[in-house]
C-alpha positions, -999 to +999 in steps of 0.1 A: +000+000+000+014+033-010-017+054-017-040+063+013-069+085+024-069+104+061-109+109+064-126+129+091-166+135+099-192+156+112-222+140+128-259+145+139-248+128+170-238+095+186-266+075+189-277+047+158-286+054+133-254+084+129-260+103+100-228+122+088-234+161+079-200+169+069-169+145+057-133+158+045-107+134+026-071+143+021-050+121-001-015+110+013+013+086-009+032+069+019+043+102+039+031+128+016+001+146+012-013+149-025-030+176-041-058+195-027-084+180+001-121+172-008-153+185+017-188+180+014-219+190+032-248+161+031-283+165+032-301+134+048-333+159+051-328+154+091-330+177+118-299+182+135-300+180+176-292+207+196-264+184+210-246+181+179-250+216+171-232+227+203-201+206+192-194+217+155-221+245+150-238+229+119-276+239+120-306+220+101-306+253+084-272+255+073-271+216+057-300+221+044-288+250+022-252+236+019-259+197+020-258+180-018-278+150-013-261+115+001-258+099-032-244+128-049-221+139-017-211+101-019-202+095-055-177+130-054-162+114-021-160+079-041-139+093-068-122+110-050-105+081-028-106+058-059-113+027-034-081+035-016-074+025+024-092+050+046-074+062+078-090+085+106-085+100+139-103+071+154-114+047+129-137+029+156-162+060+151-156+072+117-155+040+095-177+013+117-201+037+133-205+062+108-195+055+069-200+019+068-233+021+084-244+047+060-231+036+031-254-001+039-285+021+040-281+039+015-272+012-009-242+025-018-206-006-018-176+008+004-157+033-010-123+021-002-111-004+023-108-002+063-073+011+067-052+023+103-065+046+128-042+078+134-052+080+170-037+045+180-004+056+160-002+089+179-012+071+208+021+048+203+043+077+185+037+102+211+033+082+245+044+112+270+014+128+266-013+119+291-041+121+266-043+119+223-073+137+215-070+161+190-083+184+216-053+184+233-029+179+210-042+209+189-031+227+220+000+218+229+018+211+197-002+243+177-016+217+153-024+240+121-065+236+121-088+267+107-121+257+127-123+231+156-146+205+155-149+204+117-139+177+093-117+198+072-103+215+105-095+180+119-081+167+088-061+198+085-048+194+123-046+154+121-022+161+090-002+188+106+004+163+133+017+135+114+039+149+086+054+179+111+060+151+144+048+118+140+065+102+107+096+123+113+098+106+145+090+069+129+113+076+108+144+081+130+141+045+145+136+031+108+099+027+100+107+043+065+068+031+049+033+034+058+032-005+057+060-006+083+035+025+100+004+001+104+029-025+117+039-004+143+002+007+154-009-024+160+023-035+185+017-035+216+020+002+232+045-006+255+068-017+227+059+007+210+072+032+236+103+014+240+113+016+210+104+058+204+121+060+236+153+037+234+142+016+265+147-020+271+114-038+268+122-065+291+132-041+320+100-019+313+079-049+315+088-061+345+084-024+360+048-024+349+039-052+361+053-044+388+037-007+390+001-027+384+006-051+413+010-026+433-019-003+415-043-033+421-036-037+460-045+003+463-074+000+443-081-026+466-073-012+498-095+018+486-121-002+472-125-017+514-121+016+528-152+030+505-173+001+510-166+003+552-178+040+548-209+032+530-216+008+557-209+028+585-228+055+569-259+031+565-254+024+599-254+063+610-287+066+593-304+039+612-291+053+640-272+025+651-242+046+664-250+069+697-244+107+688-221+111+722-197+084+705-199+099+671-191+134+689-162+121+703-146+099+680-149+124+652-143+158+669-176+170+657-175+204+675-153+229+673-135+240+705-127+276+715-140+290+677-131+320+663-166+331+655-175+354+621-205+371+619-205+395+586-220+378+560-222+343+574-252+320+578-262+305+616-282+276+617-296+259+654-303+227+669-320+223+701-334+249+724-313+276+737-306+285+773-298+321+764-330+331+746-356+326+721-345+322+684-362+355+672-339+372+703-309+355+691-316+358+649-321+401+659-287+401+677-269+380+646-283+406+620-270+438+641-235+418+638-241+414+596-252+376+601-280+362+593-301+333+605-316+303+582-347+291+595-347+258+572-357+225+587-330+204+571-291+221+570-287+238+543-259+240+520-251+279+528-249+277+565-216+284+579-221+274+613-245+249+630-251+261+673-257+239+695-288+248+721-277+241+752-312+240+773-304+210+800-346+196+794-344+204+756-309+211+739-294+197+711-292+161+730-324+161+724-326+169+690-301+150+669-310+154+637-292+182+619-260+171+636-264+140+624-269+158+588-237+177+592-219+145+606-227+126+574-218+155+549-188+157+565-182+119+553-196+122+523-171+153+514-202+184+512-201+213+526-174+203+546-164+236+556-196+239+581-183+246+614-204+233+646-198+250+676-216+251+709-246+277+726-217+288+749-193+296+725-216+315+706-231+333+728-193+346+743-187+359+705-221+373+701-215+396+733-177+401+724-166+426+697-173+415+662-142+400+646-139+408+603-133+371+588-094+372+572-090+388+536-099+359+514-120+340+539-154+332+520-186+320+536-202+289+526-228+308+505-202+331+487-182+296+479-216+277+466-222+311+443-190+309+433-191+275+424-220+279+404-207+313+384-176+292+377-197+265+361-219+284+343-187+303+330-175+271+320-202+259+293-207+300+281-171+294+275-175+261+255-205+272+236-181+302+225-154+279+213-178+260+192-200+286+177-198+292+140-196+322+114-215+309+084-203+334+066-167+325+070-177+291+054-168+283+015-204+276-002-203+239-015-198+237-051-230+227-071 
């Protein structure tokens, strides 16, 4: 094999039946690209999910007046690969989930042969990077690409990639043909690592197995440790475990706090000895507190108080500090600090103390949280939005 085709797709999504919207072909003789690439738009007369438009920014719309239809789009792609090998950035997807597939129900015979996938070479080429989606690698090697997440933008990257770093590199330890290429992809990795990096495969082999013995009794050791704290929470729930115990065993409450009022949430369990809860909330707000009156803790309270009423404190009523006891297992809110009447009451009549510079409250952290995510997906709907206009109209 000396003649080849790198193919890349754009789909309506993920689930069968995968219909593809866009497809781009560049022709490669052994480590050479040849001539120009080819790109269609196709027109299956389906509307496109918002899903898929979020990834590559294709609309219904768009194909529609773009798209030639599948037969058409198919017989200029056919021609153009001339029954050649067909390689891809992961051949799983492209070739047996997508073309194949399509090219069944629509009637039309394979238009070239399965060939390698790129992503298993780069994945054996390139081994000291932790990941080999083109994501990445666009990144950190400024893979030459003009628009993410399209076929011809892939293809363009995916090409980049191998005739800048990967052959070059396959070709210093003497893999001189793509033959000797598709070889070499379907060696083990760790061979294949050895031999980019000059290592002794015998030596690495025994240090990875090695490295996995020792991975599996972790994952073990963990595995116990999670199921015991399932358990034992189970066995909180039930109430199977005395509060006093769980008090002591865990340090639930805080001693001798340094108590912040500005800004902060107060939550209570159990009647107070100092006062009434309206007495006590009043108080909090002229420090710049304020006091949640929810039934179950809530996720914004920064401290949980302890009544301390000897007929009908918080020994009494165990139910929010069992709440905060188990969030502090399960890894929420674990910032919630539970402190007693006593100690409250000596910082409510003391002179308010500012909390340090850069010193949040649990409410300003769960905000923050939440700003950061939604930040997060504007941010990736921004990288994946499309200018039509910026688009080459498909040739009729």
């Amino acid at each position: 094999m000396k003649d080849w085709i790198l193919v890349d797709t754009e789909t309506d999504g993920l689930m069968s039946p995968i219909y593809a919207i866009e497809v781009a072909a560049q022709r490669f003789r052994e480590f050479e690209p040849m001539g120009e690439p080819l790109r269609v738009f196709i027109n299956h007369d389906i509307e496109i999910p918002e899903a898929a438009i979020a990834v590559h920014g294709y609309t219904t719309k768009f194909i529609k007046e773009n798209g030639l239809a599948p037969k058409t789009a198919y017989d200029r792609l056919g021609k153009y690969i001339s029954g050649d090998p067909i390689a891809s950035h992961y051949l799983a997807f492209d070739w047996t989930r997508v073309l194949f597939p399509e090219w069944e129900r629509l009637g039309i015979s394979p238009l070239g042969s399965k060939g390698f996938c790129t992503w298993k070479l780069v994945k054996r080429a390139l081994p000291e990077f932790p990941t080999h989606r083109l994501d990445f690698l666009r990144a950190q090697l400024g893979l030459k690409c003009s628009r993410a997440h399209s076929a011809i933008g892939d293809i363009e990257a995916v090409q980049d990639l191998l005739t800048r770093i990967v052959f070059p590199k396959l070709q210093e330890r003497g893999v001189s043909t793509i033959n000797e290429v598709i070889q070499f992809t379907q060696l083990h990795p760790l061979r294949c690592r050895c031999l980019i990096q000059g290592l002794d495969y015998k030596i690495e082999l025994e240090r990875v197995e090695e490295e996995r013995a020792l991975q599996k009794a972790e994952n073990t050791a963990k595995r116990k440790e999670q199921e015991a704290r399932e358990r034992f929470i189970r066995e909180v729930e039930s109430g199977q475990h005395p509060l006093p115990k769980l008090i002591s065993d865990f340090d639930l409450i805080e001693e001798d706090p340094v108590i912040y009022f500005k800004d902060r949430v107060f939550q209570f369990t159990g009647k107070m000895e100092w006062g009434s809860r309206s007495e006590v909330g009043r108080e909090v707000e002229k420090k710049n507190g304020r006091i949640s009156l929810a039934k179950q803790l809530a996720l914004e309270t920064d401290y949980l108080v302890l009544g301390e009423d000897p007929d009908d404190g918080w020994t009494k009523r165990v139910a929010k500090l069992t709440q905060a006891f188990l969030r502090r297992l399960r890894g929420t809110n674990s910032s919630l600090r539970i402190i007693l009447e006593k100690d409250f009451i000596n910082a409510l009549d003391s002179k308010p103390i500012d909390p340090p510079k850069g010193e949040v409250s649990a409410k300003q952290r769960m905000l923050e949280e939440r700003r950061l995510k939604a930040e997060y997906y504007e941010k990736r709907r921004a990288q994946y939005s499309i200018n039509f206009e910026d688009l080459p109209p498909t040739p009729s």
